[in-house]
C-alpha positions as CSV (number, residue, x, y, z in Angstrom):
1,X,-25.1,10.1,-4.8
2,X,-28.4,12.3,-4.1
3,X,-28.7,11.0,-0.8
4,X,-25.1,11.9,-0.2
5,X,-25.3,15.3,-1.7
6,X,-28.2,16.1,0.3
7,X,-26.6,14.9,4.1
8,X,-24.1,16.7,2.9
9,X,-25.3,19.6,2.4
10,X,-27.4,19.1,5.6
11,X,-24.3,18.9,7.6
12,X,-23.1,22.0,6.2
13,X,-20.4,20.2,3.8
14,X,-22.0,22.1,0.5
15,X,-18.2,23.1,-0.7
16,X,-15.7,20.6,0.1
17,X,-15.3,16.9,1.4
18,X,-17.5,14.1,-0.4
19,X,-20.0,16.9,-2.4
20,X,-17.0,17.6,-4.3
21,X,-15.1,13.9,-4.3
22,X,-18.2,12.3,-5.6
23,X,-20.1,14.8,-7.2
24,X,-21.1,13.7,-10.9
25,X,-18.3,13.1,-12.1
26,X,-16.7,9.7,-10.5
27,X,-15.6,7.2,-12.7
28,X,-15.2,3.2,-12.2
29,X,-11.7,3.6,-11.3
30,X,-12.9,5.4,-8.1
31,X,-15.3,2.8,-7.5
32,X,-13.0,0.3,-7.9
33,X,-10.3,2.4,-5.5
34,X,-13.0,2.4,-2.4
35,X,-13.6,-1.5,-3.0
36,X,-10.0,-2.4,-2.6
37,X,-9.3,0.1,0.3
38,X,-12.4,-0.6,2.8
39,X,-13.8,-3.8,1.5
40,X,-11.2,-5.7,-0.5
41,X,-8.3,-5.8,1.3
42,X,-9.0,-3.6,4.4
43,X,-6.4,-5.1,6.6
44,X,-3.8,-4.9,3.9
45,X,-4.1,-1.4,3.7
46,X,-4.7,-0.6,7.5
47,X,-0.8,-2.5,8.1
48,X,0.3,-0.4,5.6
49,X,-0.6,3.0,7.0
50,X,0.3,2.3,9.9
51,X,4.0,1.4,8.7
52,X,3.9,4.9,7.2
53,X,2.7,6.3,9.9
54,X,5.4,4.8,11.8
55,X,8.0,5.6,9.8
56,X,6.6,9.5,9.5
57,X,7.3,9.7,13.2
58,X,10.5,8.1,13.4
């Protein structure tokens, strides 16, 4: 998280965005959240996006 902070903040992102997502105070649950988004079931969630998506445009 130190690491992050600090590319953060080298980026200029000292405010908003991650530094403040992440900062301290994340629990398992948001752990847990990321896994199953990007790692777990990546696909599942990239079909149903773009269904939204889809259906936001309609």
């Amino acid at each position: 998280m130190k690491l992050m902070q600090a590319i953060d903040k080298a980026n200029g992102y000292i405010f908003g965005g991650l530094t403040q997502a992440i900062g301290g105070n994340s629990t398992y649950c948001d752990i847990m959240d990321v896994q199953e988004r990007w790692l777990d079931h990546k696909d599942l969630w990239d079909e149903f996006e773009q269904q939204e998506e889809n259906q936001m445009n309609e």
